[in-house]
N, CA and C atoms as an extended XYZ file, in Angstrom:
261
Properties=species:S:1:pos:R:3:atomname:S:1:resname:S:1:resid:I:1 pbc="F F F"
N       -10.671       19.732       17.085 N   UNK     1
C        -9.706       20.386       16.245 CA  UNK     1
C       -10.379       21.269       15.215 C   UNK     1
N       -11.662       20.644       14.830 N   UNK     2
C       -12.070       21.285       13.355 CA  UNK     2
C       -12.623       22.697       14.209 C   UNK     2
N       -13.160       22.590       15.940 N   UNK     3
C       -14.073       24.056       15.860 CA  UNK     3
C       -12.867       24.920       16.385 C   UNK     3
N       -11.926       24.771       17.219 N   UNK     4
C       -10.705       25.180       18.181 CA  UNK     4
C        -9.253       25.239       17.365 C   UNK     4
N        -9.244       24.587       15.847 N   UNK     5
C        -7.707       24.570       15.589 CA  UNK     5
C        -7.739       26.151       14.895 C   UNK     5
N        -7.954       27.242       14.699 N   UNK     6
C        -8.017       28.373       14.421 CA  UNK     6
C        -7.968       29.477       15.134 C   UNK     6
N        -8.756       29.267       16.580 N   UNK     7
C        -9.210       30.535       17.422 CA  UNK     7
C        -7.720       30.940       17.744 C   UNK     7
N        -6.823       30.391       17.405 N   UNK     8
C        -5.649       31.267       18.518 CA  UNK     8
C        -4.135       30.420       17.646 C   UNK     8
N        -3.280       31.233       17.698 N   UNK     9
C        -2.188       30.167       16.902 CA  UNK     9
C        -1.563       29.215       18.755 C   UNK     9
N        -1.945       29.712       19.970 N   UNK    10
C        -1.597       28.853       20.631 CA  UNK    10
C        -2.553       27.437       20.671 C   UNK    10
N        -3.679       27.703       20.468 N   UNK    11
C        -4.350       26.643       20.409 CA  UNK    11
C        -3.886       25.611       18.923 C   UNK    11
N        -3.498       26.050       18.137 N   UNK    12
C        -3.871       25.475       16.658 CA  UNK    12
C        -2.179       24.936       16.756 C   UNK    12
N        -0.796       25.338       17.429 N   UNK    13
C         0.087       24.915       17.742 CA  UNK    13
C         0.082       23.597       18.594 C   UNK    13
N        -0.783       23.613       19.655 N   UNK    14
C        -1.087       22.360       20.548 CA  UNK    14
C        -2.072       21.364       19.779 C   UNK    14
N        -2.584       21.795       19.267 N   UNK    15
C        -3.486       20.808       18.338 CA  UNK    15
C        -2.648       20.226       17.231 C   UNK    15
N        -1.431       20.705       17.134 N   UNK    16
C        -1.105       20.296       15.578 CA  UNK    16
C         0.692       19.516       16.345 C   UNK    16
N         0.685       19.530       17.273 N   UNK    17
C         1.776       18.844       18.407 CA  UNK    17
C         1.184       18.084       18.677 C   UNK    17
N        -0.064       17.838       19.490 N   UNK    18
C        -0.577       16.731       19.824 CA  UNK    18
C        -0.938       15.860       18.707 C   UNK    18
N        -1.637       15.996       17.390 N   UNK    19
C        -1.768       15.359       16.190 CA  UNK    19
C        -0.544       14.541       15.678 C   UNK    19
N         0.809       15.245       15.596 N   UNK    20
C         1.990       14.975       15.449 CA  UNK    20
C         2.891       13.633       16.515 C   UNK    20
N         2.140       14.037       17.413 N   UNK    21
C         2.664       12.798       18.859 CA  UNK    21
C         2.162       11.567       17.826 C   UNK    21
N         1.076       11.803       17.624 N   UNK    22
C        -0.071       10.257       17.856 CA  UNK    22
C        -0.336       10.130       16.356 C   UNK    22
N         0.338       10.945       15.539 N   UNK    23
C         0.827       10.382       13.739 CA  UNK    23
C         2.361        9.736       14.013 C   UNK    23
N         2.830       10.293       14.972 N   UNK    24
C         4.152        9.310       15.402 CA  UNK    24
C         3.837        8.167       15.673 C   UNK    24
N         3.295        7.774       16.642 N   UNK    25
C         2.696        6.279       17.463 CA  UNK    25
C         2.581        5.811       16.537 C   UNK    25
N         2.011        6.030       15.869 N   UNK    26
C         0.977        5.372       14.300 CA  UNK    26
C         2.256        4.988       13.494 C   UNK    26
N         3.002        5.798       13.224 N   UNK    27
C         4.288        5.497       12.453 CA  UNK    27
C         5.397        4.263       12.949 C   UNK    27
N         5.723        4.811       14.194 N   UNK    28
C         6.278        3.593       15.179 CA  UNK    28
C         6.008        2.338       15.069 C   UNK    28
N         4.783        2.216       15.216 N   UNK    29
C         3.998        0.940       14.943 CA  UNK    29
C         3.427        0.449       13.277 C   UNK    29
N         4.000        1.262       12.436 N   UNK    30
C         3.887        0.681       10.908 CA  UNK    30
C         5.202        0.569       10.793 C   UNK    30
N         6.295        1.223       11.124 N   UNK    31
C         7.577        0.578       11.063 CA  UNK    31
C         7.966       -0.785       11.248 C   UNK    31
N         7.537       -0.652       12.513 N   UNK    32
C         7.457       -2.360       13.306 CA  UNK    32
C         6.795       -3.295       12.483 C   UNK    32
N         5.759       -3.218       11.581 N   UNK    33
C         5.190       -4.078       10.977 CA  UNK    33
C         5.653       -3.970        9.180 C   UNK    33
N         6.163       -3.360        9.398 N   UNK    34
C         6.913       -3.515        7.288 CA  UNK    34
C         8.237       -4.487        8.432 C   UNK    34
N         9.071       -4.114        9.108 N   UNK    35
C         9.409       -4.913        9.401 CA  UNK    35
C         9.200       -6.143       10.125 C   UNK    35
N         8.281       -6.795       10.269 N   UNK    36
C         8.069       -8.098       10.262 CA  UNK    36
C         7.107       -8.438        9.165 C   UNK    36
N         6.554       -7.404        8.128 N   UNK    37
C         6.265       -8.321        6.540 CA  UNK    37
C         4.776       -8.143        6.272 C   UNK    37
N         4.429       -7.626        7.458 N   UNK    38
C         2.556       -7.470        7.901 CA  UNK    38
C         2.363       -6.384        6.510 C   UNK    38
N         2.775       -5.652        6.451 N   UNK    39
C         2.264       -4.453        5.793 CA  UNK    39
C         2.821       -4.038        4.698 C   UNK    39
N         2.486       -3.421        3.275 N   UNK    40
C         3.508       -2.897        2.516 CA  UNK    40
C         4.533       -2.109        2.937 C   UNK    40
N         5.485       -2.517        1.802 N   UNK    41
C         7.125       -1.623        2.244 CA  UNK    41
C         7.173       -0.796        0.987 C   UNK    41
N         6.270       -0.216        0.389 N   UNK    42
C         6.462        0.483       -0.725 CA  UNK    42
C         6.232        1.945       -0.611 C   UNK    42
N         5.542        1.491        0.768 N   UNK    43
C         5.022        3.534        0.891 CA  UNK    43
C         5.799        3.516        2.168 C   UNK    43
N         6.263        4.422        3.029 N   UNK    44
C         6.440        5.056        3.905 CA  UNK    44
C         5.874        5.156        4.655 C   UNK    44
N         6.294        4.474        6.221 N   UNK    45
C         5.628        4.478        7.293 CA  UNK    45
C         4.992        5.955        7.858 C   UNK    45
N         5.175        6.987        7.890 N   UNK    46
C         5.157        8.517        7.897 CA  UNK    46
C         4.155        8.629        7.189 C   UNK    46
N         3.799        8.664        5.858 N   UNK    47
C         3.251        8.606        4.666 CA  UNK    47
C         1.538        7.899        5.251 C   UNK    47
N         1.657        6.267        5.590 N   UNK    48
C         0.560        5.557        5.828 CA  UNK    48
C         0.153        6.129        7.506 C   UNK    48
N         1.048        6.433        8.020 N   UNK    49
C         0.384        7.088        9.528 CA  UNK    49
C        -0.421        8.531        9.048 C   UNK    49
N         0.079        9.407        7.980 N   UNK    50
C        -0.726       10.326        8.067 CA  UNK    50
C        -1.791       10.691        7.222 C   UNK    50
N        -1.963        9.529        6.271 N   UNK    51
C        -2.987        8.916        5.609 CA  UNK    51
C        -4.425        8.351        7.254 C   UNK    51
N        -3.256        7.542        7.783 N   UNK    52
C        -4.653        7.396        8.843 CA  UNK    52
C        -4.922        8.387        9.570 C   UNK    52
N        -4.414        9.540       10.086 N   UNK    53
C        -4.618       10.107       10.929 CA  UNK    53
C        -5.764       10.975       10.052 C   UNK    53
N        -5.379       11.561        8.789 N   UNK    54
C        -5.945       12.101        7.831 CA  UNK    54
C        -7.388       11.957        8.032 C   UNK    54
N        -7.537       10.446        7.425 N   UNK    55
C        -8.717        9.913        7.345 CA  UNK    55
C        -9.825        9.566        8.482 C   UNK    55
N        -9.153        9.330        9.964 N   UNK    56
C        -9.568        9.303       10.618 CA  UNK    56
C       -10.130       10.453       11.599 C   UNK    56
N        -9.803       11.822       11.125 N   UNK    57
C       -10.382       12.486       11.724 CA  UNK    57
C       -11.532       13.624       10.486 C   UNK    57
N       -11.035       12.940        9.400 N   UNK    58
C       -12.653       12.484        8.091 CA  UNK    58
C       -13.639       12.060        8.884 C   UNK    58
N       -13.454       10.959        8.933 N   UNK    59
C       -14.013        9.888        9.589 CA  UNK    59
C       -14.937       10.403       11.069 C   UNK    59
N       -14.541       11.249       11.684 N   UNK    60
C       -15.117       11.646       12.517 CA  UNK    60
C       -15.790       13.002       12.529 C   UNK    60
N       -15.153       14.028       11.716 N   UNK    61
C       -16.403       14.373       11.044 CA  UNK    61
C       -17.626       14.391       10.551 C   UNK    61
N       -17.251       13.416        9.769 N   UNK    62
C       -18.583       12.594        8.961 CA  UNK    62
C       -19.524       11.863        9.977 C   UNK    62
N       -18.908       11.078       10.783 N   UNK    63
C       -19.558       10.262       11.789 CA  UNK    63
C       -20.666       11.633       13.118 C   UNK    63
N       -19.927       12.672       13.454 N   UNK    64
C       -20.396       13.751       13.285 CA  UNK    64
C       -21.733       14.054       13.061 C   UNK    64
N       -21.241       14.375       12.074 N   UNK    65
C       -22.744       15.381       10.856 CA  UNK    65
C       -23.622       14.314       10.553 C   UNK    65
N       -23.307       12.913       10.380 N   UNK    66
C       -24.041       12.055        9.758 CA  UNK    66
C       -24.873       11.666       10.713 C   UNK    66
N       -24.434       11.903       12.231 N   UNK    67
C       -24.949       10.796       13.108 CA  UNK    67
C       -25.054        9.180       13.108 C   UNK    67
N       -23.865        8.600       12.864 N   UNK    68
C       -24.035        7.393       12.033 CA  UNK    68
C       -22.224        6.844       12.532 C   UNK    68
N       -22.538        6.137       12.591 N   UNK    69
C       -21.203        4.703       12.213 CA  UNK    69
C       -21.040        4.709       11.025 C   UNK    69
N       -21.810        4.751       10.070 N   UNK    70
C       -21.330        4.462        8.964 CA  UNK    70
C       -20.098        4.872        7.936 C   UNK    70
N       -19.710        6.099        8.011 N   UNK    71
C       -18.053        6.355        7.770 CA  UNK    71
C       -17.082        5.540        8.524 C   UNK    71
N       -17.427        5.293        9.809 N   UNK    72
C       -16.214        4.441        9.854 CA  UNK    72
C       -15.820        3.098        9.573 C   UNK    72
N       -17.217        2.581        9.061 N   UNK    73
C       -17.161        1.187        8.378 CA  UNK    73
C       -16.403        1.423        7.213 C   UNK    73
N       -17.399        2.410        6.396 N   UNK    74
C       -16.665        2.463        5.149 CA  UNK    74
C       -15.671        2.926        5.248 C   UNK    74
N       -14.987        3.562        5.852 N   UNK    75
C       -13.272        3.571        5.895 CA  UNK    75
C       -12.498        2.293        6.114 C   UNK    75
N       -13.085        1.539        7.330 N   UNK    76
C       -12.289        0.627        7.488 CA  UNK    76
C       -12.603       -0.407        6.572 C   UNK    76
N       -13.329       -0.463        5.437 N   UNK    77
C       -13.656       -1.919        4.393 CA  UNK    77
C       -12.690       -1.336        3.523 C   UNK    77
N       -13.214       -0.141        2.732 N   UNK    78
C       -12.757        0.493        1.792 CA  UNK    78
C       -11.020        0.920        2.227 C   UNK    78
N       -10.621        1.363        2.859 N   UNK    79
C        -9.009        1.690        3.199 CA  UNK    79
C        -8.323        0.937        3.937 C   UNK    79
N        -8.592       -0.029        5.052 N   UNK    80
C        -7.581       -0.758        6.111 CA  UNK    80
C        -8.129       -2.419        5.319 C   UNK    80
N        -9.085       -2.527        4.601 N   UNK    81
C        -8.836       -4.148        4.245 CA  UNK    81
C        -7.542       -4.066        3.334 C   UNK    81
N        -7.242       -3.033        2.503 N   UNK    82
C        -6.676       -3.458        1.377 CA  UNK    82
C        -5.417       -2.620        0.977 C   UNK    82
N        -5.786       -1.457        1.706 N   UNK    83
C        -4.458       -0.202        1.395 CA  UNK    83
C        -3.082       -1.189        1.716 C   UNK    83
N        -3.033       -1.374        3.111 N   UNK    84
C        -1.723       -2.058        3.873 CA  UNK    84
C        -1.496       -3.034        4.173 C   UNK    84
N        -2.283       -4.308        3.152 N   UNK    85
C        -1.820       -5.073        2.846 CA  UNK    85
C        -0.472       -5.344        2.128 C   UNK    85
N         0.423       -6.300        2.198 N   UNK    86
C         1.901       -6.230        1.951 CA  UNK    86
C         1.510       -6.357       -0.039 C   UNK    86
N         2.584       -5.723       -0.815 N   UNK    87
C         2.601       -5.864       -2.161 CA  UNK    87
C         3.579       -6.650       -2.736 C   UNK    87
């Protein structure tokens, strides 16, 4: 996305549809879990899907350039131990 979402508005349209599918999924499945209690109900399922999607393609960036695992640890200690936990 980061070298291809620009060259063309058809490309950067399919990139930003396909992103949108699979920030849905993500949403679908945080819905499902505020409703059964797993997760906070204070933010918006929409909201925490595109927080991850956000971060996760941070995350791969970084993992990227860094050559390293290590962003995605620290994402997942630092943001998924504690963000969506229920409040």
């Amino acid at each position: 996305m980061g070298e291809l979402g620009d060259t063309s508005d058809i490309v950067r349209l399919a990139l930003q549809t396909a992103v949108n599918d699979y920030r849905d999924v993500l949403r679908d499945g945080l819905l499902k879990a505020q409703a059964q209690g797993l997760i906070r109900t204070d933010k918006s399922a929409e909201d925490m899907a595109d927080l991850l999607v956000n971060a996760w393609q941070g995350v791969l960036l970084r993992m990227k350039i860094d050559k390293s695992s290590r962003p995605l640890k620290q994402c997942y200690e630092q943001l998924l131990d504690d963000y969506f936990l229920p409040k």
